[in-house]
C-alpha positions, 0 to 999 in steps of 0.5 A: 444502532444501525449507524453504529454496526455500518461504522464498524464494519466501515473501520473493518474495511479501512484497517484492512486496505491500510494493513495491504498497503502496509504489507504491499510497502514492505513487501517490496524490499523482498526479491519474490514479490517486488514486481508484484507490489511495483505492478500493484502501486502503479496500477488500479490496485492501489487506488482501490485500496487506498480508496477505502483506507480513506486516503485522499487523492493529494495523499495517494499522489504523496505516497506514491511519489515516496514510494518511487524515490525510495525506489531510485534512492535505495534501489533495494540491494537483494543481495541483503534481503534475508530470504 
């Protein structure tokens, strides 16, 4: 049984550094917090998180790679972003 309170709580802690990446991603479409999330994605802070979502170094470097040409693609018009 006590396997099953540790999965739990393991699953608890994964949902919630998906759901920061999550937020941190769409976060960085909003003028008043894409530095913040630009610092986040390139510094510890997203390793750690990603770390305990459960994503592999391979799958770190993927999303990061598509987070920076989404950047340079798109270079997020602010003009348009609903404040």
């Amino acid at each position: 049984m006590g396997s099953l309170v540790q999965k739990r709580n393991g699953d608890g802690v994964r949902y919630l550094a998906e759901a920061v990446i999550l937020q941190s991603l769409a976060d960085l479409c909003d003028k008043r917090h894409s530095q913040d999330c630009r610092r986040f994605f390139r510094g510890e802070g997203f390793t750690v998180w990603a770390d305990l979502a459960g994503l592999s170094p391979l799958e770190q470097i993927r999303l990061l790679s598509m987070i920076q040409k989404a950047i340079q693609n798109h270079a997020y018009d602010y003009e348009n972003t609903v404040s």
